[in-house]
Structures are given as C-alpha cells and as structure tokens.
C-alpha positions in Angstrom: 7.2 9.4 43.2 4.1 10.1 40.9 6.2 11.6 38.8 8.6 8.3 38.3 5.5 6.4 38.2 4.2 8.4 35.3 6.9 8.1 33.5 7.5 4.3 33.9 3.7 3.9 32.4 4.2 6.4 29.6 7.5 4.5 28.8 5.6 0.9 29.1 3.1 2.1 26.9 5.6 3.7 23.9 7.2 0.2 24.0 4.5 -2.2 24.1 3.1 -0.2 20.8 6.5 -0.3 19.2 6.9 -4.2 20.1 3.5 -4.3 18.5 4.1 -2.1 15.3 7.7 -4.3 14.6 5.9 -7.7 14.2 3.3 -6.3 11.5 4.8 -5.7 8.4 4.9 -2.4 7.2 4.9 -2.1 3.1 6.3 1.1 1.7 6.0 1.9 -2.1 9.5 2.7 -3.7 8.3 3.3 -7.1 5.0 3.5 -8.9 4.9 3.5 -13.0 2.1 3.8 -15.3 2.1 3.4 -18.9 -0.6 4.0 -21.5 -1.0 2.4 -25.1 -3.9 4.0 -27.4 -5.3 1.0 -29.2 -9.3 0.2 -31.2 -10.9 -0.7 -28.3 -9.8 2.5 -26.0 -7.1 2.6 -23.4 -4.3 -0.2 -22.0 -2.9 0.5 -19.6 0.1 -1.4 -17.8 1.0 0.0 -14.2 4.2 -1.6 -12.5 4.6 -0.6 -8.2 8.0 -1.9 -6.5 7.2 -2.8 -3.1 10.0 -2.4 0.2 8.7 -4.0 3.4 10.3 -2.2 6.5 8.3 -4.0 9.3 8.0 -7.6 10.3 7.1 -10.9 8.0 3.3 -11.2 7.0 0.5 -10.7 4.4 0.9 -7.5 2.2 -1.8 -6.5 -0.1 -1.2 -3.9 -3.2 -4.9 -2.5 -4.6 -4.4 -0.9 -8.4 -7.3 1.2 -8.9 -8.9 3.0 -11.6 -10.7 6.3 -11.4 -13.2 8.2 -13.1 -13.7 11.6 -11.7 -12.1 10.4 -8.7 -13.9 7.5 -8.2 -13.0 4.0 -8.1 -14.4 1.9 -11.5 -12.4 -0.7 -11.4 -9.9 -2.1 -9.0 -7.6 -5.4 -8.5 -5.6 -6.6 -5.9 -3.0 -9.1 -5.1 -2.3 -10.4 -1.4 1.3 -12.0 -0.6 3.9 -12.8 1.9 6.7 -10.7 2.4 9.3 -10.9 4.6 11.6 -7.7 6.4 13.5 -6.5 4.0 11.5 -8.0 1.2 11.4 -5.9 -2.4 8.9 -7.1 -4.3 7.4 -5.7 -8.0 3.7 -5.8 -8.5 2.2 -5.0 -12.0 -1.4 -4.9 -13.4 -2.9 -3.9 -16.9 -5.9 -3.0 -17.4 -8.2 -2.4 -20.6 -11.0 0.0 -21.5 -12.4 3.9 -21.8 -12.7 6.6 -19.7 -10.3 6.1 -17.3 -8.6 9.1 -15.8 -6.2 8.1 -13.2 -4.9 4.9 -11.6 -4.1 5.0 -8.1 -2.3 2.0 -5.9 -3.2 1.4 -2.0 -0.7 -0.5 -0.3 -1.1 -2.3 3.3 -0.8 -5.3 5.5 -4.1 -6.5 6.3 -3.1 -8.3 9.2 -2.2 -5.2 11.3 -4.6 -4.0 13.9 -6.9 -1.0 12.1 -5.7 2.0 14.0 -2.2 1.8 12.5 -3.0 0.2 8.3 -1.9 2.5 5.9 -4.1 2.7 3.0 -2.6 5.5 1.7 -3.1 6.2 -1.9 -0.5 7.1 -4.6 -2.5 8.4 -7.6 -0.5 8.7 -11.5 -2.2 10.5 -14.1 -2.7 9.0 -17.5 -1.0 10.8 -20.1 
C-alpha cells in the first residue's frame, strides 16, 4: 500500500508541474544572425534572432547584448506577446567601438523563476 501511495504522489507531482510548465510559454531561438559593417565612427552592427514559442500564450522577452571581454556594455531588449506556435523575428543594430561579441537571452518573464531560461547564445563579430 505505501508503495501505491508513493507512486500516486510522485505521479501527482510530475503532472501538476507539467500542467504548470504548458501554460508558460516557452521561447526557443531557431536562428540567431549577426552582421558587421566597418564604417568612420567604428562598428554597426545589425543582429536578426527568429523566435519559436513551444509553450503556452504570454509575454516573451529577447535581450541583445553586447560584450567586451565578456562583459555586458550595452544591452536592449524587447518584450511581446506570443502565442503557441508563434514565430516571431526580432532584430537590433547597434553602433560603436570595442565591441567583441553580441549575445541574445531569450525567456518569458512571467514564468515562475526555478524553470526561466535565460540561456545565452553568444555570435562572434567577424
């Protein structure tokens, strides 16, 4: 009996997180481009990420960042709605010197903070 018991709880629990994870959305990046121009003033630079949401409708928020010796110098973000399914093409140029890589975060603020995924794509500039 303790045995069924444990099981039926371990089973609750594995759903109730899964009926939790499908109502967040959850933003995956499908392709991530950057693009370099040498001009008088120094570097632009034109990045372009396509977006996929797997997960459920909500806020999704894509964070372009610039690094210098790996570390964030500059960094813009853009917060919208996306439904499941959703694709959705993001782009952001910046402008300047000593820039060394760009990197993009992508995640749905909304979700609880154990399970966000700020994980971090970085491109080198060539």
């Amino acid at each position: 009996m303790t045995v069924l018991l444990s099981f039926v709880l371990v089973a609750s629990a594995a759903g109730a997180f899964i009926y939790l994870l499908s109502g967040y959305p959850s933003p995956e990046v499908q392709s991530f481009t950057v693009s370099s121009n040498e001009t008088g003033q120094g570097l632009e630079i034109v990045s372009n990420a396509s977006i996929k949401n797997l997960g459920g409708s909500g806020e999704v928020t894509a964070q372009f960042r610039i690094l210098e010796n790996d570390r964030v110098i500059d960094s813009r973000e853009r917060t919208f709605s996306m439904a499941n399914d959703d694709t959705r093409i993001v782009s952001e140029e910046f402008s300047g010197e000593g820039f060394d890589d760009v990197g993009l975060a992508v995640y749905a603020p909304g979700r609880p903070q154990l399970i966000q995924d700020r994980s971090e794509i970085v491109e080198r500039i060539r």
